[in-house]
Backbone bond lengths (Angstrom), bond angles and torsions (degrees), N, CA, C in turn:
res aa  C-N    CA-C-N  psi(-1)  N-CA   C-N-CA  omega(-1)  CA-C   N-CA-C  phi
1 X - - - 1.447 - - 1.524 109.72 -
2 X 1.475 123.73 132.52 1.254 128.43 173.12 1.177 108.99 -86.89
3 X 1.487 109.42 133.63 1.496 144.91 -171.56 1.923 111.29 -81.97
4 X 0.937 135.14 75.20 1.350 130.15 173.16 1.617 117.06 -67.90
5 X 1.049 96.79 155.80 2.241 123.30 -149.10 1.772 88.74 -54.40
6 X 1.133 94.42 -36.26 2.082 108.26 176.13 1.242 142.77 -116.40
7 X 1.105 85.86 27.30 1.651 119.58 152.57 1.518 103.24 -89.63
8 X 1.557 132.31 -42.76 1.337 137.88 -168.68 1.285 95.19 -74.93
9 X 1.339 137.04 -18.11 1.472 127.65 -155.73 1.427 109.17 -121.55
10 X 1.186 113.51 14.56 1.683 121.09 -163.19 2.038 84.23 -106.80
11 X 1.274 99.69 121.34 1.356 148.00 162.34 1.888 96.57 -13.66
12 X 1.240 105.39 -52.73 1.466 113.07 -168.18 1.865 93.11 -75.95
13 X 1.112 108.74 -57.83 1.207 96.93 -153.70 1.616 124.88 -91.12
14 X 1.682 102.97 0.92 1.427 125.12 133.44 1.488 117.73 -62.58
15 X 1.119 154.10 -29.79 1.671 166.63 157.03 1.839 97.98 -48.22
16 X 1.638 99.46 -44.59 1.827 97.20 -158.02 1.343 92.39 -69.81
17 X 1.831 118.11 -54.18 1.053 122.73 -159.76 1.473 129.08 -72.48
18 X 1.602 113.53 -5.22 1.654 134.78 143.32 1.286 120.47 -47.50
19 X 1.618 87.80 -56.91 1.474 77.84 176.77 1.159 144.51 -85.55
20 X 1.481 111.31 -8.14 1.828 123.83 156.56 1.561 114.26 -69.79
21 X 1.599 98.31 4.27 1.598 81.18 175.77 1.682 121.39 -93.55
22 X 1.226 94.00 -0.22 1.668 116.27 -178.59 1.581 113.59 -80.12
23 X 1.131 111.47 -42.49 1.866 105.50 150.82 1.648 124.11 -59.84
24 X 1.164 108.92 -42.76 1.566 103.94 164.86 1.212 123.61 -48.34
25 X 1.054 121.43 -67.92 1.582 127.73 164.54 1.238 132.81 -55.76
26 X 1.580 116.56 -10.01 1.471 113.57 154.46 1.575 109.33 -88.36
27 X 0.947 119.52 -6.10 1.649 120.31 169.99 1.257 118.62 -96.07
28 X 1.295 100.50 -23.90 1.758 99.03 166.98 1.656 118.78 -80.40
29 X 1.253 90.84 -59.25 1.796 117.68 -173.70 1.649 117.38 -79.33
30 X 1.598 109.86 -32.54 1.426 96.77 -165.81 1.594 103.71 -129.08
31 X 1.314 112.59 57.13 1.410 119.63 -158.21 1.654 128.73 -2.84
32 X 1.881 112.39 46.44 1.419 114.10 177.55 1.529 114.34 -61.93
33 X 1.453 133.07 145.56 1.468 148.89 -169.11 1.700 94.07 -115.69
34 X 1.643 95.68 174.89 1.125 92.51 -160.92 1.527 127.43 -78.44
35 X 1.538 99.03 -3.74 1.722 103.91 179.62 1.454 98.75 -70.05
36 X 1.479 108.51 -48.10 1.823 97.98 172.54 1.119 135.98 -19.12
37 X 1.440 100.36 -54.33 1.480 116.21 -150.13 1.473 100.71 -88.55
38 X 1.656 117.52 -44.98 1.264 128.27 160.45 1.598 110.13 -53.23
39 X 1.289 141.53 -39.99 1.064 135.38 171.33 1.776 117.35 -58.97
40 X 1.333 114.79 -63.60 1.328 122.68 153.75 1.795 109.00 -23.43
41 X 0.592 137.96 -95.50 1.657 144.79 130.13 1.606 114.73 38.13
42 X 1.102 102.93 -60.03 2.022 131.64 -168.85 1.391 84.56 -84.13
43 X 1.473 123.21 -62.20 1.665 116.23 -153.76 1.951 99.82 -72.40
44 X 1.585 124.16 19.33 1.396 105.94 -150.35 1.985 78.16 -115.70
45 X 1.394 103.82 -14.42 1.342 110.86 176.49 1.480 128.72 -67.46
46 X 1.814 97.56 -46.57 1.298 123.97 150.41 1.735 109.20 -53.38
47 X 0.959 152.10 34.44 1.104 140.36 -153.90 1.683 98.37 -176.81
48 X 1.439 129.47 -43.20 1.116 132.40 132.01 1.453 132.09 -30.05
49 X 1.663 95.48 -55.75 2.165 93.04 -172.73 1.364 94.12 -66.60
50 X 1.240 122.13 -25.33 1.553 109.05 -156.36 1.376 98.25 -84.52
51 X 1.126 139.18 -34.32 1.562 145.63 153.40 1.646 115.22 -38.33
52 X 1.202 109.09 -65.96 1.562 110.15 173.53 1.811 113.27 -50.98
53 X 1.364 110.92 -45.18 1.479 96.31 -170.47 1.934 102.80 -64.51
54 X 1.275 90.54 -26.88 1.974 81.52 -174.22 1.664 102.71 -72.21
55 X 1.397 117.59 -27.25 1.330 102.44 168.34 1.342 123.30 -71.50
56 X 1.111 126.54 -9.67 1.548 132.86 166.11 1.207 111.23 -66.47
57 X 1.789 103.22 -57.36 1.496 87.35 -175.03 1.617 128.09 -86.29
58 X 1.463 126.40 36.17 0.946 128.92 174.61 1.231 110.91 -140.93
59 X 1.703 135.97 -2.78 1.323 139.88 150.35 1.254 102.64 -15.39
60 X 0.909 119.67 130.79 2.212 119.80 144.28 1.295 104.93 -83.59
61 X 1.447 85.64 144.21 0.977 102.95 -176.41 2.075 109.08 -134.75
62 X 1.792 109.83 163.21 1.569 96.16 -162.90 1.830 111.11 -71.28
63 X 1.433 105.68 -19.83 1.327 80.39 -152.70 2.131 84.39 -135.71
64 X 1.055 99.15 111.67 1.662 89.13 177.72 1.144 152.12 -34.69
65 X 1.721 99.95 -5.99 1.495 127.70 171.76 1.514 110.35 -64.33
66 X 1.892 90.64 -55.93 1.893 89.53 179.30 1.460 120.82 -52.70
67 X 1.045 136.15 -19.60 1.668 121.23 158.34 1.574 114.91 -46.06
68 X 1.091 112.33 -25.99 1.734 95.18 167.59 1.642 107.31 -66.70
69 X 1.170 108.44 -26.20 1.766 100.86 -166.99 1.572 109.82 -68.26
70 X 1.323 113.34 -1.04 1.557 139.73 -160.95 1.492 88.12 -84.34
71 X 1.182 121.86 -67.86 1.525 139.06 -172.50 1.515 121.62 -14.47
72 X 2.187 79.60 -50.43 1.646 102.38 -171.45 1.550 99.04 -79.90
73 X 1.327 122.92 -46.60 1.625 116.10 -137.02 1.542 84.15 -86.15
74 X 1.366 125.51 -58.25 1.406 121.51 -165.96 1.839 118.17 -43.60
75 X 1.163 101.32 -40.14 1.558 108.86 169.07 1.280 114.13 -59.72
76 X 1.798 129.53 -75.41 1.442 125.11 125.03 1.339 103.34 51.96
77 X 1.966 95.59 -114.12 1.329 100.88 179.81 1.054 128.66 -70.09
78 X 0.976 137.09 -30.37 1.882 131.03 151.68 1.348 106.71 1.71
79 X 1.429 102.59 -79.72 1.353 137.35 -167.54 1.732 93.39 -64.51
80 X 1.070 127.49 -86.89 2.044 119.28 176.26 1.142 118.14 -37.59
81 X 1.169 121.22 -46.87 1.388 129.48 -170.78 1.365 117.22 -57.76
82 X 1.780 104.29 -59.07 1.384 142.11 178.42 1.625 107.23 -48.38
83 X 1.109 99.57 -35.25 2.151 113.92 -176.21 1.151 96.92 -80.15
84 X 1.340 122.23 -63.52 1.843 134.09 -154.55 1.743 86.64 -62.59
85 X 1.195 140.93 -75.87 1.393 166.24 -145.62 1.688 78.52 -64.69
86 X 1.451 128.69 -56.91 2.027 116.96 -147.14 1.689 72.00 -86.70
87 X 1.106 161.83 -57.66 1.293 145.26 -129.09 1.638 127.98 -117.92
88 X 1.850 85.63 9.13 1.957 121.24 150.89 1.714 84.01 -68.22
89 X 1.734 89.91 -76.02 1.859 94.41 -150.13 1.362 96.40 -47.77
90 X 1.354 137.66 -77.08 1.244 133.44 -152.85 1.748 107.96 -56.07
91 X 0.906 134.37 -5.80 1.841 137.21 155.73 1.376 103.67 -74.68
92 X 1.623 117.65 -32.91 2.018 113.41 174.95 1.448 103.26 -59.13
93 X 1.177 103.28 -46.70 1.893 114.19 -157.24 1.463 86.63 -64.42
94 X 1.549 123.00 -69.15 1.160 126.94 -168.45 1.376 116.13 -26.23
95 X 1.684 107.68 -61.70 1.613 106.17 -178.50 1.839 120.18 -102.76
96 X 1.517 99.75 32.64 1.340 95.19 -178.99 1.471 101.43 -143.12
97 X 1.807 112.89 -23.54 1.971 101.39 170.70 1.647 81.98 -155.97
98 X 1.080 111.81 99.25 1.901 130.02 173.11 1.369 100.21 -45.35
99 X 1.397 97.38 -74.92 1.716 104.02 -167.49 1.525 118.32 -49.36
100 X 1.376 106.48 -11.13 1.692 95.95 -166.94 1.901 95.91 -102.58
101 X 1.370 107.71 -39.82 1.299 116.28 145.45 1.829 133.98 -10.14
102 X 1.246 121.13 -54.98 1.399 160.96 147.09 1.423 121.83 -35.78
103 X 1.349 97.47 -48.40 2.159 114.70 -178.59 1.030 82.33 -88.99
104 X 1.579 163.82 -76.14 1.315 154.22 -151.11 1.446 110.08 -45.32
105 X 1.282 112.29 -48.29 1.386 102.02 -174.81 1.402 118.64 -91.05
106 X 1.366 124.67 18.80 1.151 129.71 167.50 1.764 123.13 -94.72
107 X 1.472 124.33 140.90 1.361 121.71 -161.80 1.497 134.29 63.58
108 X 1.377 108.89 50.15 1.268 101.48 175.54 1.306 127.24 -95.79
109 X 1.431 135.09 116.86 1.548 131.18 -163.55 1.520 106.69 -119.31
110 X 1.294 130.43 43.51 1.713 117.92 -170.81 1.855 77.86 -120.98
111 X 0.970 91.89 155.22 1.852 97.19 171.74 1.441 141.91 -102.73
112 X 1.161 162.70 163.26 0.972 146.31 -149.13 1.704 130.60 37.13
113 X 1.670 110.38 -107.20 1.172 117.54 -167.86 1.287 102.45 -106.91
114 X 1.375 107.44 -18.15 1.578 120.69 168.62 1.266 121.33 -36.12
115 X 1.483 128.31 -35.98 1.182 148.37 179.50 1.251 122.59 -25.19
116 X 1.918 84.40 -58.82 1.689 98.48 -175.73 1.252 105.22 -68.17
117 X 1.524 145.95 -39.27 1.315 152.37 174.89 1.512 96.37 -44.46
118 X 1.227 121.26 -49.85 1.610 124.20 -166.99 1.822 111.63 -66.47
119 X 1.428 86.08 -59.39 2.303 98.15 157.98 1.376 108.34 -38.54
120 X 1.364 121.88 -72.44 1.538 113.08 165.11 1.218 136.37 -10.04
121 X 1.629 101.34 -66.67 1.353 100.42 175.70 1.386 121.43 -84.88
122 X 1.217 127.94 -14.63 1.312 114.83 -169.88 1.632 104.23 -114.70
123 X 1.637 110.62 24.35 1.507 123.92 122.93 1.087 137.28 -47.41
124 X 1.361 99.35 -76.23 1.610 129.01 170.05 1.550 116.01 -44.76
125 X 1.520 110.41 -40.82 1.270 111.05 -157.36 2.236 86.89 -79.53
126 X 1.583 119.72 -39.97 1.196 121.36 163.74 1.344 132.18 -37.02
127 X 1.756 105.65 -47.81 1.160 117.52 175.89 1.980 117.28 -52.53
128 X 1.368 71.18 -45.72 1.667 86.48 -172.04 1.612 138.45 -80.45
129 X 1.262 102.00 7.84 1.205 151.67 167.53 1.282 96.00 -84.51
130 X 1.536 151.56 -44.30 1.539 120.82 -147.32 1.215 85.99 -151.15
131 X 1.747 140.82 23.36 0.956 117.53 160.45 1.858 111.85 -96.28
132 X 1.054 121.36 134.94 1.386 130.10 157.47 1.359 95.18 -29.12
133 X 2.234 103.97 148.26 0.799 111.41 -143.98 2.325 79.80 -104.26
134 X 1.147 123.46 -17.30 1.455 112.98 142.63 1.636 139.37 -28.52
135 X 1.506 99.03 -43.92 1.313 110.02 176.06 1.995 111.63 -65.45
136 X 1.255 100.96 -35.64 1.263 101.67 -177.00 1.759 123.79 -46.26
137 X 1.625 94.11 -23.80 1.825 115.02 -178.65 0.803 77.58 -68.40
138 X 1.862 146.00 -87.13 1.186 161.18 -132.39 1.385 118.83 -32.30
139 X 1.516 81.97 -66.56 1.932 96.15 173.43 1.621 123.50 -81.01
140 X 1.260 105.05 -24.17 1.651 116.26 152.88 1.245 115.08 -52.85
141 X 1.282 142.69 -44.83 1.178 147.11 176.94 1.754 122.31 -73.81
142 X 1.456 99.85 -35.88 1.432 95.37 179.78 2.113 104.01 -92.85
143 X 1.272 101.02 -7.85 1.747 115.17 -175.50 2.120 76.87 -73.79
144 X 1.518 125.27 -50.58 1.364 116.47 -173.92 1.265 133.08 -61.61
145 X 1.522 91.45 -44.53 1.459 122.81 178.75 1.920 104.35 -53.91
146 X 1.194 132.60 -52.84 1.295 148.00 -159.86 1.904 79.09 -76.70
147 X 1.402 101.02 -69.56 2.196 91.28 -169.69 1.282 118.07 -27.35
148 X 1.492 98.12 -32.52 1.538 86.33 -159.07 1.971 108.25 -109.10
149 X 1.123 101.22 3.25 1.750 104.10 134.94 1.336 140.30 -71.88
150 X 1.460 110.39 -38.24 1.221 127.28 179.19 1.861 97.38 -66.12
151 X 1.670 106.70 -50.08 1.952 86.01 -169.46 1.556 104.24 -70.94
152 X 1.168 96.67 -37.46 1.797 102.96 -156.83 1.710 95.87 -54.62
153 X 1.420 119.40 -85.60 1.374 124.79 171.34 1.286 130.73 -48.15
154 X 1.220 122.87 -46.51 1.762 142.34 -179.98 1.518 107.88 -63.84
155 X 1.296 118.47 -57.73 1.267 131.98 159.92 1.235 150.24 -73.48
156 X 1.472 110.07 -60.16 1.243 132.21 167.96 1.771 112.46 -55.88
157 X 1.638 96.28 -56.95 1.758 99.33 -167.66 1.630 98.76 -93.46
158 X 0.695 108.25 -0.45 1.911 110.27 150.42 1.562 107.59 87.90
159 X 1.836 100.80 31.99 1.887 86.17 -178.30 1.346 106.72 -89.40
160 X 1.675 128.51 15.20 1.536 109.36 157.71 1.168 129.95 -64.49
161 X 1.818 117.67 -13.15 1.234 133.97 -179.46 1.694 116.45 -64.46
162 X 1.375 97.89 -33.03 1.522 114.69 -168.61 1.643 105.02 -94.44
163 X 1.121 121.63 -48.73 1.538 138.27 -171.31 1.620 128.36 -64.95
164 X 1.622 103.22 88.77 1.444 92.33 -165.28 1.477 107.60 -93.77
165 X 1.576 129.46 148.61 1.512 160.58 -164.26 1.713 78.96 -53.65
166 X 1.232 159.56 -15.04 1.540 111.50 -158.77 2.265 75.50 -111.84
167 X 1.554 107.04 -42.23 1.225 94.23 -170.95 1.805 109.89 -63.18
168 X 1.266 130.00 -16.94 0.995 151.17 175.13 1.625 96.47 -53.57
169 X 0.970 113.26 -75.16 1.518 123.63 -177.40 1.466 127.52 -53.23
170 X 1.042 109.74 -33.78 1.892 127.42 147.99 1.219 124.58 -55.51
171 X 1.515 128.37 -47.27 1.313 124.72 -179.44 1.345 128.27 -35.46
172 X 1.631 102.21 -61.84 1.599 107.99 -167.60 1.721 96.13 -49.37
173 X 1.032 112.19 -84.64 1.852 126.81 -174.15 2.027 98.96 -1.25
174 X 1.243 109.51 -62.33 1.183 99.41 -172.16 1.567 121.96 -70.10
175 X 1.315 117.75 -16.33 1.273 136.40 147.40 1.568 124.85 -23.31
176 X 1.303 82.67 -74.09 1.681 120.64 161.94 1.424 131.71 -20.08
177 X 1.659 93.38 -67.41 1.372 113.90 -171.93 1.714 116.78 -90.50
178 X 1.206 112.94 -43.56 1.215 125.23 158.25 1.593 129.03 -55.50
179 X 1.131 123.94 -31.29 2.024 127.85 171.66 1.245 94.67 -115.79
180 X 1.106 142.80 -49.37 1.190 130.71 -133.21 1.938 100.17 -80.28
181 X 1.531 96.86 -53.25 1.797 86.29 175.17 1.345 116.61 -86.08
182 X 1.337 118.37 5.10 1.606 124.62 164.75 1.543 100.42 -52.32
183 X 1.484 97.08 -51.16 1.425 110.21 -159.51 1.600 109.61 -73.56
184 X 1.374 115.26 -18.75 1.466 127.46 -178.97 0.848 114.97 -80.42
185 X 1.629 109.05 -40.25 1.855 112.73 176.01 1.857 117.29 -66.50
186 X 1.498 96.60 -43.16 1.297 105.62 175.44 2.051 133.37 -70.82
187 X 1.231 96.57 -8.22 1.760 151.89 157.51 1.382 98.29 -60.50
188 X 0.946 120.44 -78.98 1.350 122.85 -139.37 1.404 106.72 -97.90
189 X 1.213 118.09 -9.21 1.730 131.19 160.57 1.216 105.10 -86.02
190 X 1.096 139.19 -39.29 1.501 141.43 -171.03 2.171 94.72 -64.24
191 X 1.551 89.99 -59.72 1.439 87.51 -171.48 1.557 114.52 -60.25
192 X 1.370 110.81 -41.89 1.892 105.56 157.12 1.269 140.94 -34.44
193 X 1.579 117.77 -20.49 1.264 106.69 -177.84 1.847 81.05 -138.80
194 X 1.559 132.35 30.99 1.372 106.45 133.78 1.846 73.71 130.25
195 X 0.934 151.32 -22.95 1.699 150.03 -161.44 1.403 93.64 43.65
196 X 1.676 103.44 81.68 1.551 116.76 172.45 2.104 83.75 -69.50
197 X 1.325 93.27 152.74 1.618 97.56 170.51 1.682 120.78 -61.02
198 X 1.483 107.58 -31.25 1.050 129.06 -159.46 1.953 112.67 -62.80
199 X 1.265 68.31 -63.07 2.033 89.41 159.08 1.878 113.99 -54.39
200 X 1.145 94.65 -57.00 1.720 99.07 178.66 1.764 113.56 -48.42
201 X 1.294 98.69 -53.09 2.074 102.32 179.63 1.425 108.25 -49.65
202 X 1.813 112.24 -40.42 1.572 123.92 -161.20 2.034 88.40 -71.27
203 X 1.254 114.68 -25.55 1.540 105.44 176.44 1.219 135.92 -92.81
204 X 1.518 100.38 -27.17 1.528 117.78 155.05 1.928 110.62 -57.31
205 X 1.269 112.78 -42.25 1.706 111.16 -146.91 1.938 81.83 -72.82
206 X 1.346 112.14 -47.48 1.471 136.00 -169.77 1.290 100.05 -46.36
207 X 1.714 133.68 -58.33 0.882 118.92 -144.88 2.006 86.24 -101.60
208 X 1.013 120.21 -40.62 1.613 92.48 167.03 1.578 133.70 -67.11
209 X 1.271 118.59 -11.76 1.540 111.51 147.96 1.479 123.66 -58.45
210 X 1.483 98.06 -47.00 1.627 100.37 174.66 1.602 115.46 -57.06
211 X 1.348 125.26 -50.71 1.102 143.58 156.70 1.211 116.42 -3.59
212 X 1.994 102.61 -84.76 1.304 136.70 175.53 2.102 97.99 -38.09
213 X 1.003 94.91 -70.95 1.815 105.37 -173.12 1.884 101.63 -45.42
214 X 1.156 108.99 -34.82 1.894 87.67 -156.06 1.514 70.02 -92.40
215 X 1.482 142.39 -34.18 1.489 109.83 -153.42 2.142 99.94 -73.44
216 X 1.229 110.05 -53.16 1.295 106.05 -179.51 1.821 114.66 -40.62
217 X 1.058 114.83 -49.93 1.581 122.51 -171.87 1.824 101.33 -58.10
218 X 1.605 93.37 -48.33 1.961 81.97 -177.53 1.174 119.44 -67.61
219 X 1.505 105.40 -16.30 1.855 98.33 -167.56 1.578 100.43 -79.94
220 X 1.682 104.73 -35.48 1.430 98.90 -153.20 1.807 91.07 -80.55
221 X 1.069 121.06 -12.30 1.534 104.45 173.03 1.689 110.22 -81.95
222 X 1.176 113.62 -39.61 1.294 110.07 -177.49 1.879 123.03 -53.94
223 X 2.020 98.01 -43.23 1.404 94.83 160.08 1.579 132.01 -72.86
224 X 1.216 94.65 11.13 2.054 98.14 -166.43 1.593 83.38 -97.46
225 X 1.312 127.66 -51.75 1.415 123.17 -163.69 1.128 128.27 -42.78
């Protein structure tokens, strides 16, 4: 896809490209390895669902009734989302800190499907435990970086008008599957032979071009629709 002079200058995708600059500089400056960076990475998903449910709940929709149908799906994915998202991270832990991996799955008391909501958190609550207290900018920045797509485009350029809750709810997943274990595979070789820095930038630079490309393509299809 060709990149036009204002596409580079659009608000959002100056915001994205800030915020990929915060992995660079922990690979330069704050000697982060590759679970970091892959971790950084995992929490940007978490940072996604929480984006998608606000696009749910502000879709238009035709007839004011369908906001009840909201009720069901938004919970829904909570619950799918919430599973798919704790049992990424808990496959990081698995092949990047076992033992901590291990305490996660111990004590679970929520019932049913709830579970996975419960895995979730006591991912997160793992994660957050062992990330450097640098990283915390990291995900602050891309938790900013994402707001201010959501008003500018989501809101502002009016793709809640176009964007209905079930295709809404699909998006992230392919997100997911496509960078995210790109980024794991390419992760997890780096950490094999030592996460020379050198390798790490080539995954950082990679995954914000990639970045850059799917965010421009969705918006500009979403406003064409």
């Amino acid at each position: 896809m060709k990149l036009l002079k204002k596409d580079w200058l659009d608000i959002s995708v100056i915001s994205l490209l800030a915020a990929n600059v915060i992995p660079l500089f922990g690979v330069l400056f704050l000697n982060w390895d590759a679970f970091f960076i892959v971790l950084l990475y995992w929490c940007e998903n978490l940072v996604i669902g929480f984006y998608t449910i606000l696009k749910m709940v502000f879709s238009k929709v035709s007839h004011p009734a369908i906001h009840l149908g909201k009720l069901i799906l938004i919970p829904f994915f909570i619950i799918h989302y919430g599973g798919f998202t704790a049992g990424h991270g808990l496959f990081l832990l698995a092949i990047f800190k076992e033992d901590i991996a291990k305490s996660v799955l111990e004590g679970f008391t929520w019932p049913f499907i709830l579970i996975f909501v419960e895995l979730l958190l006591n991912v997160v609550k793992q994660m957050y435990l062992i990330i450097p207290s640098q990283m915390k900018i990291g995900i602050l920045s891309l938790f900013i970086s994402h707001g201010i797509s959501f008003v500018y485009n989501y809101l502002l350029k009016g793709e809640y008008a176009a964007d209905k809750p079930p295709n809404l709810m699909a998006a992230p997943y392919s997100r997911i599957i496509i960078m995210q274990f790109a980024i794991l595979g390419g992760a997890y070789w780096a950490m094999t032979i030592g996460s020379p820095a050198a390798l790490l930038l080539i995954l950082v630079v990679l995954k914000t071009i990639f970045d850059v490309i799917l965010h421009i393509r969705s918006h500009k299809k979403a406003q064409q629709s």
